[in-house]
KOLFIMAR-315868 format. One record per residue (C-alpha): residue number from 0; chain; z, y, x. Coordinates in nm, 2 decimals, padded with zeros to 4 digits, m for minus. Layout:
   torro   voro        Z        Y        X
     NUM      A        Z        Y        X
...
This chain:
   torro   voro        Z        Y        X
       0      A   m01.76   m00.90   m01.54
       1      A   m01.58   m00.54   m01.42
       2      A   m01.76   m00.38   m01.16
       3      A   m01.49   m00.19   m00.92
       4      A   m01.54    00.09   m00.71
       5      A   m01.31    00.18   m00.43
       6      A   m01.34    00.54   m00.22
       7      A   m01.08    00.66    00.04
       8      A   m01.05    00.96    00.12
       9      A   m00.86    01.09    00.44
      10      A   m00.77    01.43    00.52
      11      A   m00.50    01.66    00.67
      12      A   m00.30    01.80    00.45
      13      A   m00.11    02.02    00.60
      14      A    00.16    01.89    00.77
      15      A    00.04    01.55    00.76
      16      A   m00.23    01.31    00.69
      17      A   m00.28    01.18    00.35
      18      A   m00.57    00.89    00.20
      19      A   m00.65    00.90   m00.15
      20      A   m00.72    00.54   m00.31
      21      A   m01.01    00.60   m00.58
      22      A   m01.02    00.30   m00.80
      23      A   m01.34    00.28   m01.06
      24      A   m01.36   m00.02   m01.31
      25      A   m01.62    00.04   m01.57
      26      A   m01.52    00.37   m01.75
      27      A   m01.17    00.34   m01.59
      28      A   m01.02    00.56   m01.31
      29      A   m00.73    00.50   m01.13
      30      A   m00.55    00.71   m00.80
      31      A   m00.34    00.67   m00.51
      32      A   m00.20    00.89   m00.28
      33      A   m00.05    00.73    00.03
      34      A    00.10    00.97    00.32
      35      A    00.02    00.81    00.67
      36      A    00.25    01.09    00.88
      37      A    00.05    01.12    01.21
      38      A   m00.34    01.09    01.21
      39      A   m00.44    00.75    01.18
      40      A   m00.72    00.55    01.34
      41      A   m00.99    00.34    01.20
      42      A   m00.82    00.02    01.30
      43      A   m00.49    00.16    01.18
      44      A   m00.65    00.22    00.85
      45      A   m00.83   m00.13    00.85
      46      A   m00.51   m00.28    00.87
      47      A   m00.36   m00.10    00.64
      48      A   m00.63   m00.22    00.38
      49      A   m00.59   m00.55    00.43
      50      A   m00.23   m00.59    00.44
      51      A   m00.07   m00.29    00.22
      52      A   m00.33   m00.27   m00.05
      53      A   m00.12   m00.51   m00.35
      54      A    00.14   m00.24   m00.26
      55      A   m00.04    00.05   m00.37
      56      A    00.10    00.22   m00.72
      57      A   m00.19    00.35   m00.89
      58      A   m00.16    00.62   m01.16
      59      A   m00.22    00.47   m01.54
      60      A   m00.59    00.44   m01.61
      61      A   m00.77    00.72   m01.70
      62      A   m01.09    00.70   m01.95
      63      A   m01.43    00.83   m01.77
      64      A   m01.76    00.78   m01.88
      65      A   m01.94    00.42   m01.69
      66      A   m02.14    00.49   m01.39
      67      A   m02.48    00.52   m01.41
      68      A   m02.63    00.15   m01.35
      69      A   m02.97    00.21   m01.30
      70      A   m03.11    00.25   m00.93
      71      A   m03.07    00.48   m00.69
      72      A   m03.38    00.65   m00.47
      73      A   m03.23    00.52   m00.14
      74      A   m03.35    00.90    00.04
      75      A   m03.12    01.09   m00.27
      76      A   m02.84    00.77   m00.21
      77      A   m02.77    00.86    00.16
      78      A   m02.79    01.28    00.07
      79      A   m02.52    01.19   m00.15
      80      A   m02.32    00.99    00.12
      81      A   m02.37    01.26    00.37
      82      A   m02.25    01.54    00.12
      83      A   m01.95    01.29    00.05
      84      A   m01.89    01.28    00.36
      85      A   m01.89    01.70    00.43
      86      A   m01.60    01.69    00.17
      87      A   m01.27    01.77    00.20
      88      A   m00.97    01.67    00.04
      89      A   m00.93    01.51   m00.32
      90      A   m01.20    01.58   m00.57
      91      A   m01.08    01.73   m00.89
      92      A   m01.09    01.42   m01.12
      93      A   m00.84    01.26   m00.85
      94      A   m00.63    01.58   m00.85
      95      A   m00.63    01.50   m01.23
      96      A   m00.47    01.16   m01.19
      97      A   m00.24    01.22   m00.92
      98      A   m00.09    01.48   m01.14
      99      A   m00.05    01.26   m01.46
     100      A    00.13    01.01   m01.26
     101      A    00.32    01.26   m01.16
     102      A    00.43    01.41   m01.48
     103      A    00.47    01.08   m01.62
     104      A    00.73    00.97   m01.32
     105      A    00.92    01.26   m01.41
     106      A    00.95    01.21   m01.74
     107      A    01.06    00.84   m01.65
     108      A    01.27    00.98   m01.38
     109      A    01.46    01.22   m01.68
     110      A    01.50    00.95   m01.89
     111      A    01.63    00.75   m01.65
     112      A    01.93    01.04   m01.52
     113      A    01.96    01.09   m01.92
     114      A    02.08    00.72   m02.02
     115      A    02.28    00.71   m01.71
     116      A    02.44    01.00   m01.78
     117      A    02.54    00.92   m02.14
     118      A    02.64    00.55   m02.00
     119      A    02.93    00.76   m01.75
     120      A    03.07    00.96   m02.04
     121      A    03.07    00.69   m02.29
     122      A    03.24    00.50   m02.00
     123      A    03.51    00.82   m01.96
     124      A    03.55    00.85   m02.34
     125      A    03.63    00.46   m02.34
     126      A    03.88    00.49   m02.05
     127      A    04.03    00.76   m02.21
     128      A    04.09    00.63   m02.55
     129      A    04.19    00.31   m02.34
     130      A    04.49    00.51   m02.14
     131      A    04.58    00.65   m02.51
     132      A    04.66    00.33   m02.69
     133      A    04.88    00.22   m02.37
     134      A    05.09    00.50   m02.37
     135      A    05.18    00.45   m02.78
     136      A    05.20    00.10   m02.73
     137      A    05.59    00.09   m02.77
     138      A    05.61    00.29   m03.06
């Protein structure tokens, strides 16, 4: 059975607030970035995690090495949550994903604007050649 791991992080990001999703299953690693505009409250963000989280587009999995399964010294555990908790902003690894997704949208998004593109002028050339047999139709 997978093991998930979810972190989010909130921080101002100049000029608004953002929350990064952190999804870990096994030695996968997936992000989010959602942009919640004015700073939002604990109850705001509860909410939001219990009604917008099947909405959330994570970036494509990335491969990472499993976590370490073996227990923790609860005194080095809650060092670690404090120093996680001194942080701010996205951690590199996240910083990673977000822009894959990115670059990969883009690529999707140029693809897309290519195929229509050819689509219209095939659609022209058609029209044109249309309007061309018309006009010699009587001769």
């Amino acid at each position: 059975m997978c093991q998930t791991i979810v972190r989010l992080t909130v921080f101002f990001q100049d000029p608004f607030w953002v929350g990064i999703f952190e999804r870990t299953c096994e030695n996968y690693y997936e992000v989010c970035k959602m942009t919640f505009g004015s700073e939002p409250k604990d109850y705001e963000v509860y909410a939001f995690l219990l009604e917008g989280w099947r909405g959330l587009h994570f970036s494509t999995p990335v491969n990472t090495t499993p976590p370490g399964a073996k227990r923790i010294n609860p005194k080095r555990m809650q060092r670690s949550i404090k120093r996680q908790l001194q942080e701010t902003g996205a951690g590199t690894k996240a910083q990673q994903a977000l822009k894959l997704q990115q670059e990969q949208n883009k690529m999707v998004r140029k693809s897309l604007a290519r195929e229509n593109r050819e689509a219209e002028q095939q659609r022209k050339f058609s029209m044109k050649q249309q309007k061309r047999k018309e006009k010699h139709r009587g001769h």
